[in-house]
C-alpha positions in Angstrom: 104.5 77.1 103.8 101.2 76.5 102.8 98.6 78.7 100.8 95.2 79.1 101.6 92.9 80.2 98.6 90.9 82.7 100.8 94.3 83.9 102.5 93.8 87.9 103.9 96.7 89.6 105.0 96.9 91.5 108.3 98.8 93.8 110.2 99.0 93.7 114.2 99.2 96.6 115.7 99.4 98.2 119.1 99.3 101.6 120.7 100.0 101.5 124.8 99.0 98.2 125.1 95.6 98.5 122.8 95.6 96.4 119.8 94.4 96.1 116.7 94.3 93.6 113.6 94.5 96.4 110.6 93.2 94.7 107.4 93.5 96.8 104.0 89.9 96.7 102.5 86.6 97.3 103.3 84.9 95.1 106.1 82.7 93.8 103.6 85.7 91.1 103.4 84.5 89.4 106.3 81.2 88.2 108.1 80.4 89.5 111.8 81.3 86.1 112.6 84.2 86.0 111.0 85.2 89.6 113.1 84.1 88.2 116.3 86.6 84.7 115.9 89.9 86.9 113.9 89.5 89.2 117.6 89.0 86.4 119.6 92.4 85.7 121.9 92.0 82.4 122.0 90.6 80.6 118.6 92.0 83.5 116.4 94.5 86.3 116.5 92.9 88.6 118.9 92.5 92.2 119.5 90.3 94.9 120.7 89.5 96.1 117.5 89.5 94.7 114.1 90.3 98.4 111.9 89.5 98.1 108.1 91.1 100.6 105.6 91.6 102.0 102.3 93.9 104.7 100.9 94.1 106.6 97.8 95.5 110.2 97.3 96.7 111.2 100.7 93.2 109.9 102.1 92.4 107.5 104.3 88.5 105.5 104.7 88.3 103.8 108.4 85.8 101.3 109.8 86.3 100.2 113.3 84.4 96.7 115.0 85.0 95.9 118.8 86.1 92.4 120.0 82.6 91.5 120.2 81.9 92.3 116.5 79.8 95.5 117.3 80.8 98.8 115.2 82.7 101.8 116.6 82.4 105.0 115.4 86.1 106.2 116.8 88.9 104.8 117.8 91.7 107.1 118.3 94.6 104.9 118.8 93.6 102.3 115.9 93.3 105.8 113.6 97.0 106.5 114.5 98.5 103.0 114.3 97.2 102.8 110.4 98.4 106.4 110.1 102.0 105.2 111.3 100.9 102.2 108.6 100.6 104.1 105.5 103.7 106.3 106.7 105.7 102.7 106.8 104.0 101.6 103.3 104.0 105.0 101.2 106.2 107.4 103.0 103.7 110.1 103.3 104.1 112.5 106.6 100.7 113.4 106.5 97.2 111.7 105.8 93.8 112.5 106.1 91.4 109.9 108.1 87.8 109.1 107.3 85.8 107.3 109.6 83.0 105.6 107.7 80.3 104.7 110.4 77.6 102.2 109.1 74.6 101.6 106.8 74.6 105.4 106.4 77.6 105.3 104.3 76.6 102.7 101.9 74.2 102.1 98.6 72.8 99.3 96.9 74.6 97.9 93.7 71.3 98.1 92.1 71.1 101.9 92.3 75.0 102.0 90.8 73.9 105.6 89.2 72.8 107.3 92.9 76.2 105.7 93.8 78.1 107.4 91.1 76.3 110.9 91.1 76.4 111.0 95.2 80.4 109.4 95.1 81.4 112.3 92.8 79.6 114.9 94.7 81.4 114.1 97.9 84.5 114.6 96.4 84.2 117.6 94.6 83.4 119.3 97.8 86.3 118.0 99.0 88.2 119.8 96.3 89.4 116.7 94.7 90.0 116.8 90.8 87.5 114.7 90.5 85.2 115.7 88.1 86.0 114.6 85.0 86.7 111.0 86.2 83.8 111.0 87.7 81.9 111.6 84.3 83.7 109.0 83.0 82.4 106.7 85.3 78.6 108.0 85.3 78.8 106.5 81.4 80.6 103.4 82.5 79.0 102.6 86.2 81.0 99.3 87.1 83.9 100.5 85.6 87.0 97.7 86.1 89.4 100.8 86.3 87.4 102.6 88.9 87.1 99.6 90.6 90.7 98.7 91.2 91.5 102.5 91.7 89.5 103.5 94.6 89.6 99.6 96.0 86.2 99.0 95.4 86.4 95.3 94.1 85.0 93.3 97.4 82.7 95.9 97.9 81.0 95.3 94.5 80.9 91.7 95.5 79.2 92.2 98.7 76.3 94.5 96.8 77.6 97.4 99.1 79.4 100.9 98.7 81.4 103.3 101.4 80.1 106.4 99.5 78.7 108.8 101.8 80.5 112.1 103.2 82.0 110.2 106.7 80.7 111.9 110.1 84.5 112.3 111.5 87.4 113.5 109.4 90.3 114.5 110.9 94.1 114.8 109.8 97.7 113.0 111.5 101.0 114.3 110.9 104.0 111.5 111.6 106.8 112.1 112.5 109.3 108.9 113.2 107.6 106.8 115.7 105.2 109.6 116.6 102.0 109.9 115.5 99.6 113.5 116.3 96.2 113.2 115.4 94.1 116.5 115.2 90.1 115.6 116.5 87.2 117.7 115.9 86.4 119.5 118.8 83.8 117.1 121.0 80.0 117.3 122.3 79.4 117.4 125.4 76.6 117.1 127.9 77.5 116.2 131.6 79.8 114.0 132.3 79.2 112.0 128.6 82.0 113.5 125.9 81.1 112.4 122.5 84.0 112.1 119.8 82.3 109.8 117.6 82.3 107.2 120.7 80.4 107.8 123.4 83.0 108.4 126.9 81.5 108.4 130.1 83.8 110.2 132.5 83.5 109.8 136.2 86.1 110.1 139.0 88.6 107.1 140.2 86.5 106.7 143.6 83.6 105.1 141.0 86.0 101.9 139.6 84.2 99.6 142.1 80.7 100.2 140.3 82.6 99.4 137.0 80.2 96.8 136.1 77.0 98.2 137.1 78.0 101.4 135.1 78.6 99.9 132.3 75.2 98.0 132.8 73.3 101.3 133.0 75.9 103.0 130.1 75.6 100.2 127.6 76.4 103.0 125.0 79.4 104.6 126.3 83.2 103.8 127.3 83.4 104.3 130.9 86.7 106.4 132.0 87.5 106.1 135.4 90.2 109.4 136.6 92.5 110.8 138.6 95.0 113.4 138.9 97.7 112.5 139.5 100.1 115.9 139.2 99.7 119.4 137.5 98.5 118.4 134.1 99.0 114.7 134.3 95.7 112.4 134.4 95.5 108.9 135.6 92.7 106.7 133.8 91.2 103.2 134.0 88.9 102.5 130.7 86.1 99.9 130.6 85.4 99.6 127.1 82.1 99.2 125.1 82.1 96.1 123.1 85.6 94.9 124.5 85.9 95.4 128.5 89.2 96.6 130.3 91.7 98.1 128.1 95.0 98.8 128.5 94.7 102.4 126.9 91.6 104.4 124.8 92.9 106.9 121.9 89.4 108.6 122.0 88.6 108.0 125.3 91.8 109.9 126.2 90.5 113.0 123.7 87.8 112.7 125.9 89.1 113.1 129.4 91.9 115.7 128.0 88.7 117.9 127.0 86.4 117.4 129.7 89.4 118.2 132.0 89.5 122.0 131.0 93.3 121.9 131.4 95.2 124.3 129.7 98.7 123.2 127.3 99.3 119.7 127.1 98.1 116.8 129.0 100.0 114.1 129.8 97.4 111.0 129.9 98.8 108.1 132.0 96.8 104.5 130.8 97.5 101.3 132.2 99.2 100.7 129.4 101.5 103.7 129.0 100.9 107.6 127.7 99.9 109.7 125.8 99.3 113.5 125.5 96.5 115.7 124.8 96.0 119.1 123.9 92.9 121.1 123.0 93.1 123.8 120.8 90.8 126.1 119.4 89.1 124.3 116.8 90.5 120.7 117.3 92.0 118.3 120.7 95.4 116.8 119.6 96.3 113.3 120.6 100.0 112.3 120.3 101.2 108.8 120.7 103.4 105.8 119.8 102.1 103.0 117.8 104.1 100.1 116.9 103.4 97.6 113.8 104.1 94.6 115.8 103.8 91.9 112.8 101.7 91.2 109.5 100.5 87.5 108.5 98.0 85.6 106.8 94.5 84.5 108.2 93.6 81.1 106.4 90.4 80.7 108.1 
């Protein structure tokens, strides 16, 4: 076997048919270009979505990129396939999920004490015991221990931090090969859901103006539906940044809610199923995801 000095180990992952390549670290690791060839299915390993992570006290930080090396700002089934992940790695039934979501969430190296002050205050509101580490690491801003603790090491080399409060948090509970994620209620307006992604809902009869839509929608993730039986949905997803998919985590969030169904919703992808319930103050998605392999990119 031969050993790269720039190897990066991956996992591949897949929930009804949707895959992902799950790196551990920040997606500072890579260039866009670098993204675009890991998802590509022919030159590299390929995927929809390339999903970045790090994990520290029960909490998980998320960044999503499309097969075409744009950023998404959800990505329910990607959330749950590193939930089932961690569960694998660390044994923990229950994790909280951050979705960082751009420029927004980072800082300049060269203002390391905004970083600090603005790092600590996040997580005191989170109700972290937090403080007095943090203090520490005001007096001692590129600290090697905070560094390797919170798994900011390629970050520092890139001149960027993942500091800000995240737009979407949300909690999963596993439970063997079952994985419930619990998703802020969405926005809506019309037909257009928003649960981080944007979700363009529109009946089965539309699926011949698929391309056209997604034209005109250029934004969104363009669910095509049907029912097929009392609570049981039929979708077709033409995803932003990617194309056809086999199933959509968020876009299934999406259709569940716009639906207005009462109890659980079974959603029926082309790749398999997955339910959905809204509640009062959150839309449950509960799926499968499988760990299909892990390996090395040498590239």
């Amino acid at each position: 076997m031969y050993l790269y000095v720039n190897d990066m180990k991956f996992y591949k992952a897949q929930t009804n048919g949707n895959d992902f390549v799950i790196i551990e670290g920040t997606s500072s690791k890579l260039t866009d270009e670098q993204k675009r060839l890991i998802a590509d299915r022919k030159y590299g390993i390929g995927c929809d979505q390339i999903v970045f992570f790090t994990f520290h006290d029960r909490q998980c930080f998320l960044e999503f990129f499309n097969q075409d090396g744009s950023r998404a700002s959800m990505c329910g089934n990607g959330s749950c396939a590193v939930a089932l992940l961690i569960n694998r790695k660390y044994g923990i039934g229950e994790i909280e999920l951050n979705v960082l979501d751009g420029d927004e969430n980072c800082v300049s190296k060269s203002s390391s004490s905004t970083f600090f002050r603005r790092f600590a205050k996040y997580f005191s509101c989170q109700g972290l015991r937090f403080l007095s580490f943090a203090r520490k690491t005001l007096e001692r801003a590129e600290s090697e221990a905070y560094l390797d603790r919170f798994g900011g090491r390629d970050v520092v080399k890139s001149r960027e931090y993942h500091i800000a409060p995240p737009k979407n948090i949300y909690k999963a509970r596993i439970a063997g090969n079952e994985v419930t994620a619990a998703f802020p209620l969405p926005e809506q307006c019309g037909n257009i859901i928003i649960t981080g992604n944007k979700h363009l809902i529109l009946d089965m009869s539309e699926i011949n103006n698929a391309t056209t839509l997604a034209k005109t929608n250029p934004d969104c993730n363009i669910h095509f539906v049907e029912t097929v039986a009392q609570n049981i949905l039929k979708i077709k997803t033409f995803e932003r940044g990617v194309g056809w998919t086999l199933a959509c985590g968020s876009g299934a969030v999406a259709v569940g809610y716009h639906s207005k169904i009462q109890g659980k919703i079974g959603i029926l992808h082309d790749g398999g199923k997955s339910i959905v319930e809204v509640k009062r103050t959150s839309v449950e998605l509960t799926t499968q995801p499988k760990i299909v392999y892990e390996g090395l990119w040498i590239e």
